[in-house]
C-alpha positions in Angstrom: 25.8 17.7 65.1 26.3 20.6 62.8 29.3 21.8 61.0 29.1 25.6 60.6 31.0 26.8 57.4 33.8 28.1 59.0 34.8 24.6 61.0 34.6 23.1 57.5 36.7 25.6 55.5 38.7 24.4 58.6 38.6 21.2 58.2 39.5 21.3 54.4 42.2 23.3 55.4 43.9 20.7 57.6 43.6 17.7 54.7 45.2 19.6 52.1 48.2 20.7 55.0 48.3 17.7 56.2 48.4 16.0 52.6 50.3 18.6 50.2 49.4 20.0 46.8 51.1 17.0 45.6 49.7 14.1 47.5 45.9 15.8 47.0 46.1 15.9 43.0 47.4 12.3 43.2 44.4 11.5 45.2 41.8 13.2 43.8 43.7 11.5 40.4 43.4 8.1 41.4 39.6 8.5 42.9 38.7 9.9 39.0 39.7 7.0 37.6 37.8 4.5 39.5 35.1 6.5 38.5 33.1 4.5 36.0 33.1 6.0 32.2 29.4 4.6 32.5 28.7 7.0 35.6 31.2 9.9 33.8 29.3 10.3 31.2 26.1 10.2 30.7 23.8 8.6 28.7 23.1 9.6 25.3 19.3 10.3 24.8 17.7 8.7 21.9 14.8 9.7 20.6 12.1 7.6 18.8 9.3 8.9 16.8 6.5 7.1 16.2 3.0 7.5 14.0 0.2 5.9 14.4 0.2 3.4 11.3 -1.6 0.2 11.5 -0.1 -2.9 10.8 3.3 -1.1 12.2 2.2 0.9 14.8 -1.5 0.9 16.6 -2.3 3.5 19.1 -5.3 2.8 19.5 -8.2 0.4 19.4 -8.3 -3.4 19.9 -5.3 -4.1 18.5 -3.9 -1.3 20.2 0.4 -2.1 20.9 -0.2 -5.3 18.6 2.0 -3.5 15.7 5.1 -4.8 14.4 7.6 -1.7 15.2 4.8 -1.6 18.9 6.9 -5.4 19.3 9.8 -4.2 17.6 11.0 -1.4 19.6 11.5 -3.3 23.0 13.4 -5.3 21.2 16.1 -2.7 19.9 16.2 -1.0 23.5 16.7 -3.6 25.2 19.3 -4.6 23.0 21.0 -0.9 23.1 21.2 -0.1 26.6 24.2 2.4 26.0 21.2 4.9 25.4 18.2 6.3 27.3 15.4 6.1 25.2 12.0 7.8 24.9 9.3 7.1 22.7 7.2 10.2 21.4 4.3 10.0 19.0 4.3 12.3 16.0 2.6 13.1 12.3 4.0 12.4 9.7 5.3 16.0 8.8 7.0 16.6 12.6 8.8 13.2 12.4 10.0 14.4 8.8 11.2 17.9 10.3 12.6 16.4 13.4 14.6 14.1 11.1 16.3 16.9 9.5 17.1 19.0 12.6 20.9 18.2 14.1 18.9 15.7 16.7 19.7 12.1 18.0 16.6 11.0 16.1 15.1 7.9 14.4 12.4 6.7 12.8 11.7 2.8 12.5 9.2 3.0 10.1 10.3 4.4 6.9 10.7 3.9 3.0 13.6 4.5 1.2 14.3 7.0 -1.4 17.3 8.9 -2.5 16.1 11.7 -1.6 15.6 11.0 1.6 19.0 9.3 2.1 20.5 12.6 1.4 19.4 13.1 5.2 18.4 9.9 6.8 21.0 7.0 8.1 19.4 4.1 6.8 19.3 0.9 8.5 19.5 -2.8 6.5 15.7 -3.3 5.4 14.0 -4.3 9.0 11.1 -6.1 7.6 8.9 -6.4 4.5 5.8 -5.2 3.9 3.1 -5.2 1.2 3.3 -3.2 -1.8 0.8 -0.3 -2.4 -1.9 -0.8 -4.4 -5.1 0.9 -5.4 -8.2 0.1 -3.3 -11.7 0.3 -5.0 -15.2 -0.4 -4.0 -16.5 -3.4 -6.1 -19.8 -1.4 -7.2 -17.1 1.1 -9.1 -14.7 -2.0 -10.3 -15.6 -1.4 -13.9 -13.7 2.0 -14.2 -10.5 0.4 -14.0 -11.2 -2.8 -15.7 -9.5 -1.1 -19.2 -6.1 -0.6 -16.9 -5.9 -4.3 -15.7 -4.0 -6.9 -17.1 -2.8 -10.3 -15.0 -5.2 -9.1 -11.8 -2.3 -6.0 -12.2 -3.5 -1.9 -13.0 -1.5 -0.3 -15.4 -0.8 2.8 -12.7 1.4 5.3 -15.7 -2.2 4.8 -18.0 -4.8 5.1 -15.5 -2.9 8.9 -14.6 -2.8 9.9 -18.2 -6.0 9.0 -19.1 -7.9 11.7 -16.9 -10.6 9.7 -16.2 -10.4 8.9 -12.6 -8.4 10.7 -9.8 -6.6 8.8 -7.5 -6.7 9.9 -3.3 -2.9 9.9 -1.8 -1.8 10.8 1.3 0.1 14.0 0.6 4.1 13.8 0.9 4.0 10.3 2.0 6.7 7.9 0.0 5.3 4.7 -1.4 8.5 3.4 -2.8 11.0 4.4 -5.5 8.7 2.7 -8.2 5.5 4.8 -7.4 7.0 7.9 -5.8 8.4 8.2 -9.5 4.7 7.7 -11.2 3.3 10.1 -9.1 5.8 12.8 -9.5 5.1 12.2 -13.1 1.2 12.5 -13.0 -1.0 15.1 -14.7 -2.1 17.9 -13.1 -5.5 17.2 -11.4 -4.7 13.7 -11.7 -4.0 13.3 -7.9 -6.2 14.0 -5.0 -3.8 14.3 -2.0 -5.3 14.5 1.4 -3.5 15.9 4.6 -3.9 15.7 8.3 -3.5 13.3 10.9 -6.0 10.6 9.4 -5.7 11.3 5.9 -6.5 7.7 4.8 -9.4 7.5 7.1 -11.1 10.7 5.3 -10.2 9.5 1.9 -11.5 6.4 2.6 -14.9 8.2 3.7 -14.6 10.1 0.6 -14.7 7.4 -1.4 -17.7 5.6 0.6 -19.9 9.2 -0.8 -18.9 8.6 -3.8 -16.6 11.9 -4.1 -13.5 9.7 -4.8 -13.5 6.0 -6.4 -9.7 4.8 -6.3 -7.0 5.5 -3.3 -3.7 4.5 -3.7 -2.1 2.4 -0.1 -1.1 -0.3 1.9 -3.6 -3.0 2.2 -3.2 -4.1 5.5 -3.5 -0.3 6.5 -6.5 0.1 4.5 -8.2 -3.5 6.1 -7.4 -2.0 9.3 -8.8 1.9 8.8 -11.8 0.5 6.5 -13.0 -1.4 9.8 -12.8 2.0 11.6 -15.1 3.5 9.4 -17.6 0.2 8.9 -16.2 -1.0 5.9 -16.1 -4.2 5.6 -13.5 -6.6 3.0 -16.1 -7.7 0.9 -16.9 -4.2 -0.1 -13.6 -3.6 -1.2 -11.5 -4.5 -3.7 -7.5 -4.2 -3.7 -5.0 -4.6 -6.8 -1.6 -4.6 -6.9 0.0 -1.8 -9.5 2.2 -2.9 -12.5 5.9 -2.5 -12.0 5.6 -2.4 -8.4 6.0 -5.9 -7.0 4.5 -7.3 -4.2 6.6 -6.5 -1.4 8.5 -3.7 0.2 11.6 -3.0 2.3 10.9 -1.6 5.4 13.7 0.3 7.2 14.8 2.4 10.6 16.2 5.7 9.7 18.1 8.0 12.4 19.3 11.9 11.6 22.2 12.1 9.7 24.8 13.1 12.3 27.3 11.5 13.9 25.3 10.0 16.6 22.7 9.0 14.5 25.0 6.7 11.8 26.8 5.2 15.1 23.2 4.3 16.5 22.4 2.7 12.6 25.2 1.0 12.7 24.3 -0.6 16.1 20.6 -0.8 15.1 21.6 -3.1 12.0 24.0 -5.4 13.9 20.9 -6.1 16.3 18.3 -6.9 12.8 21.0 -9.0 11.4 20.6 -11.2 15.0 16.8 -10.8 15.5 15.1 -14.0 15.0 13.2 -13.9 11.5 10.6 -16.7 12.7 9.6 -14.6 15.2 9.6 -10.9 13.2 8.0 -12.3 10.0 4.8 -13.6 12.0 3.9 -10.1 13.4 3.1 -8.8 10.1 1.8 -11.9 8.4 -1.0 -11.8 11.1 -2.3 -8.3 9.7 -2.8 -9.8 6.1 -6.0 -11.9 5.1 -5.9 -15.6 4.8 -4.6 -16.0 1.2 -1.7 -13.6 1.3 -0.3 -15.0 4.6 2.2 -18.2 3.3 3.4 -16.1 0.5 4.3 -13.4 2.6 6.2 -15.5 5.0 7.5 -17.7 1.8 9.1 -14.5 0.0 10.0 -13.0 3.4 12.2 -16.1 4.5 13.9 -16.0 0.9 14.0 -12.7 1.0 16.3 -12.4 4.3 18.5 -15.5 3.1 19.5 -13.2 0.2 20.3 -10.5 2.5 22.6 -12.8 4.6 24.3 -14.2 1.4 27.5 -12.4 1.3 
């Protein structure tokens, strides 16, 4: 049966007579607040960016999900269920703007610099990875053989001495150590490269012979180099002097309210995350020799990190 508007203008005005002002404020008082703040308010929408970054992130391919943050993120979502979050793939230069918009934003794959902190959160370092390094073809090994010493190049001499250029990806961050070289480098001494697959077409310039050293991660370049046919033994990789071998990895959220609360909460679920289990997911990216001694210096490393 149907209730026509005025029976239940009617009908409403009967309650409140028969109830009073008074007893209908009490009422609709005590109905508010066994209302759930859960169902009150609602959930705050957090909002993960993601780029396509083999060993961290693989979109496609047959390792396509296998990535560390790809195993990573169900991990933190699961363990934040306060939020609603989405995952959205972007380049390099939209994560970076998104990052500095007023946004509930963040970002779990990213290097630390001071300039970036002045508008990132950062998290407690999530995981390590290897060090950047320069990759060569082994035909072209001799034109860096006067910049290596201890299986190391000599990065700060190879840039002065004008005689080879080395391919970046343009605006990326490869650590404190190196961002600082490279800011430092002669003019002409770089050759960055943008777009969406910037290492892929360096890498194919260097296979013509228009480029002979490119700066990056190793496990990265492994991965693209098998994209474009390339296989290990044609390559060579060595670490750069000063560098070290490994780097900090860490999540970084917009600096705003929201996104320091989510850091906060994000680094209370990495300091329970089992290490024996995170460690693994990288070290399976990394050829044969470098695996113990990445999950070696990644167990010490952590200890340090829980040593008050």
């Amino acid at each position: 049966m149907k209730t026509g508007p005025s029976k239940l203008n009617r009908l409403l005005s009967s309650i409140i007579d028969y109830l009073g002002s008074g007893r209908l404020l009490a009422a609709l008082g005590l109905l508010s607040g066994l209302v759930s703040p859960a169902l009150a308010q609602p959930e705050a929408h957090l909002l993960w960016l993601l780029r396509d970054l083999p060993p961290l992130t693989t979109f496609e391919g047959p390792k396509k999900g296998q990535g560390v943050i790809d195993q990573l993120i169900p991990l933190l979502t699961a363990g934040m269920p306060q939020y609603q979050h989405t995952l959205m793939r972007v380049n390099r230069a939209r994560g970076m703007q998104m990052l500095h918009e007023e946004s509930f934003t963040c970002d779990p794959s990213l290097i630390w610099s001071k300039e970036r902190e002045q508008w990132i959160a950062f998290s407690i370092p999530a995981f390590l990875a290897v060090s950047n390094g320069l990759v060569i073809r082994r035909e072209d090994q001799s034109v860096l053989e006067p910049f290596i010493s201890n299986g190391e190049v000599d990065l700060a001499a190879l840039l002065a001495s004008g005689r080879q250029k080395v391919g970046v990806i343009a605006e990326r961050r490869y650590g404190q150590f190196l961002d600082t070289l490279l800011q430092q480098a002669p003019a002409g001494a770089l050759t960055p490269h943008y777009g969406n697959d910037a290492l892929g077409s360096l890498l194919q310039m260097q296979r013509l012979g228009r480029l002979q050293v490119v700066l990056g991660y190793w496990p990265e370049i492994r991965y693209q180099a098998h994209q474009e046919n390339l296989a290990d033994e044609q390559l060579e990789f060595y670490p750069v002097k000063g560098a070290g071998k490994y780097l900090p990895v860490y999540i970084g959220c917009s600096n705003t309210p929201q996104g320091r609360q989510a850091i906060s909460e994000i680094n209370q679920l990495l300091r329970t995350l089992p290490r024996e289990r995170l460690a693994p997911l990288y070290a399976d990216w990394l050829d044969p020799q470098r695996r113990k001694d990445y999950l070696e210096e990644t167990r010490a490393f952590f200890e340090r990190q829980a040593t008050p």
